[in-house]
N, C-alpha and C positions, 0 to 999 in steps of 0.2 A: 266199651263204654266211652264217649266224650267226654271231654272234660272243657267244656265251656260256660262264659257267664250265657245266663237266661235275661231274657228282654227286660223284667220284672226286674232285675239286680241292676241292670245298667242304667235303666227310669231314677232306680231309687241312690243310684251313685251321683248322676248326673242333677237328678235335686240337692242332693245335701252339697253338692260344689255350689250350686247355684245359690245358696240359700248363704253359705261361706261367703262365697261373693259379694256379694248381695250386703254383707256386714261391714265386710273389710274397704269397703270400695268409697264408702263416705269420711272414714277414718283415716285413708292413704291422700284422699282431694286435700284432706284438711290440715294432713302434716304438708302436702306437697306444697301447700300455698303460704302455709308458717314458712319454709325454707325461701322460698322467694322475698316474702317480707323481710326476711334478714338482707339479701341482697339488698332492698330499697333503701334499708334503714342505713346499711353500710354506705351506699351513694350520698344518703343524706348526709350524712356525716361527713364524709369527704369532703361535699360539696361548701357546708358550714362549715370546715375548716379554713377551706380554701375562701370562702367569706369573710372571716375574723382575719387571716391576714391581711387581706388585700385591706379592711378598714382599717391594719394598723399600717399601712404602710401608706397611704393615699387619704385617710382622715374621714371615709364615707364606706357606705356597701353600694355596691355595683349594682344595676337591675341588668345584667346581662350576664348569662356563666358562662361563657365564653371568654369571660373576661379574665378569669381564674385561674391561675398556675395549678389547676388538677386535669387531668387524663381520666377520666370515667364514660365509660359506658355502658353503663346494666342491661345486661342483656332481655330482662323480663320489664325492662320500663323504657315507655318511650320517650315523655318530656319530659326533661330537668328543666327546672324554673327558678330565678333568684329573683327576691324582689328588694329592690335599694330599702327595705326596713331590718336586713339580717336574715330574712324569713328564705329558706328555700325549698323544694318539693320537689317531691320525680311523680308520676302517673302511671301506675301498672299500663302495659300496653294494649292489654285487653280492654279496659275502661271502668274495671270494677272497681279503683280506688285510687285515692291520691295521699302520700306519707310525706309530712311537709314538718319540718325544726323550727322550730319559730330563735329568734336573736337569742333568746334566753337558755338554748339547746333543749327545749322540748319538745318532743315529739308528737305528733298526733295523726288519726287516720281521717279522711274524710269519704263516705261512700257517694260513687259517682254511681254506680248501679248495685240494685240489692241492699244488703246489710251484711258485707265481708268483714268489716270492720267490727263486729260485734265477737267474732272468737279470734282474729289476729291478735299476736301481744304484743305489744311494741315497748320497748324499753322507758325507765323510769317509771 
């Protein structure tokens, strides 16, 4: 007597993974892109710290972050931006969003493609 799986058992294993998949796979995108958000959010912050000194020690905010006594480079964003009103931003590198501090340290998202911005959470 064999003892092996039948066609019919392996169909019906390999849907119910697919079907699993299939659940887990929009749930996993959307914690994975929360975790990077943190990353931004952290840049931003850095970078608006490094903002609020430099205007206590020079009387103004820089429009250049290079200007900045911080060391950042986020891995999942590609441009930081400071703008001489306090305000500064980093740009997912993909293109799907921009997370920007305004003087006042709030935070906000703005979408550059889609609506990513509508389940991110971003602090305060």
């Amino acid at each position: 007597m064999n003892k092996a799986f039948t066609l019919i058992e392996i169909i019906i294993v390999t849907a119910i993974l697919g079907i699993l998949a299939a659940i887990a796979m929009p749930k996993f995108s959307a914690a994975l892109e929360r975790s990077i958000v943190s990353e931004g959010v952290t840049a931003v912050a850095t970078l608006h710290g490094g903002m609020e000194r430099y205007n206590l020690q020079n009387g103004f905010y820089p429009a250049d972050c290079a200007l900045l006594d911080v060391d950042i480079v986020p891995k999942s964003f590609g441009t930081l931006s400071c703008a001489n009103t306090g305000t500064v931003s980093v740009s997912r590198s993909t293109g799907k969003y921009m997370i920007t501090q305004t003087q006042a340290g709030v935070f906000s998202c703005t979408d550059l493609v889609g609506s990513t911005c509508a389940y991110l959470k971003l602090p305060n």
